[in-house]
Every structure is written in C-alpha cells, then in structure tokens.
C-alpha positions, 0 to 999 in steps of 0.5 A, a space after each residue: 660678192 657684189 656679182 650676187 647681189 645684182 642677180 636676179 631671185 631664181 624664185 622670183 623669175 619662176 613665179 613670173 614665167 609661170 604667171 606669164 604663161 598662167 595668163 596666156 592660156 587664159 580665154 580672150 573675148 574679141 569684140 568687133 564694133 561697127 557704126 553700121 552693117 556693112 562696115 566690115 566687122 564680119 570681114 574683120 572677124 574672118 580674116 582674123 580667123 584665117 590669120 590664126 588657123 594658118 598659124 595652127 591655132 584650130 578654128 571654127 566657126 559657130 554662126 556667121 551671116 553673110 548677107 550675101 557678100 561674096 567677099 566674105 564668103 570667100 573667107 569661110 572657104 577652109 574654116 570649119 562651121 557648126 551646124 545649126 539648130 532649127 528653132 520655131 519662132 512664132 510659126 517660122 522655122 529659123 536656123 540659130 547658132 547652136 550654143 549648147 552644141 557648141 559648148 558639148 561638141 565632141 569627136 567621136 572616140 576623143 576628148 571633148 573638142 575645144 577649140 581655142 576660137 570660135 567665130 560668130 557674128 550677128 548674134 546680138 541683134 539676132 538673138 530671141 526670147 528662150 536662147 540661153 544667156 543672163 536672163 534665159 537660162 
C-alpha cells in the first residue's frame, strides 16, 4: 500500500507531457544583436539555418543582405530564397522582402508551405513607409 502512494498521478504526467509538447510546437523569434555591421549576426544567423535544416527542419530564407561578404554567401549555398518584390521608392526600383509572399506561399497542388524557419536579416534599418507592419497595415 505504501508503493502507491508514492506513485505519480497518471492524469497529472498526461497533462504535462501535453503541455510540454503544446510548448514545443509553439513559434520562437530569434533575434541576433550586433554593436555594428560587420559582427557577425547574418553569419550567425546562417550557420544556425544551416544547423537545423541538416537536422531536417525545412528552412528558407526570406531576405538576406550580403554585402558582398563571401563567407556568408557561402552559407546561402543549398538554402531555399524567396523572391523578392520590387518596389518603387521615390523614383527608384528596389527589391524588398516579400512579407505578404512569404506569409501565402504555397506549392502548386499542396497545402499552403509553412516552414517552421525563415531567415531574414536587415530588415529593420531597411524597412520604409507603406511596408506592412504595427503602423503600415
């Protein structure tokens, strides 16, 4: 009689279990923080990319600047990128991440494609009046 006591409550390991994988299916945001261009966040970024679709995960990437670096065009190498939608900005044609793209893109005869990651860097300081966001629905 005493054994029983001690054991664990059947209901209470399910709804644990459940709410472990509950929280593991959930979105995460991953933010990459630099004191200055050049530091390493996009490589960082990438070689995390890299890391999980090796591991299966499927991952694409949506917006990535470069700027020139070998090193980390290297690390695009086998990634998927999403177009990009040109976008006139005061007499120039620019080439900007495709959110509304991103968020409906679907395969042809399939269910829409959600990849759990997607990769994009530099949007911030990139980012003008009219693209969708908070303040430009």
């Amino acid at each position: 009689m005493a054994e029983t006591a001690s054991r664990p409550d059947p209901d209470a390991l399910l709804a644990s279990v459940s709410q472990t994988e509950a929280r593991s299916r959930r979105a995460k945001l991953k933010v990459y923080f630099g004191f200055a261009p050049g530091v390493g966040k996009t490589y960082a970024m990438l070689e995390g990319a890299r890391r999980i679709a090796a591991e299966g995960t499927d991952v694409v990437v949506g917006a990535v600047e470069t700027h020139g670096r070998a090193e980390t065009e290297a690390l695009l190498a086998g990634l998927e990128l999403l177009p990009r939608r040109p976008v006139e900005y005061r007499g120039v044609v620019l080439q900007e991440f495709d959110l509304e793209g991103a968020l409906a893109r679907a395969r042809p005869h399939q269910r829409p494609r959600r990849p759990p990651c997607e990769a994009v860097a530099g949007r911030a300081r990139s980012a003008r009046c009219g693209d969708r966001g908070p303040h430009h629905p």
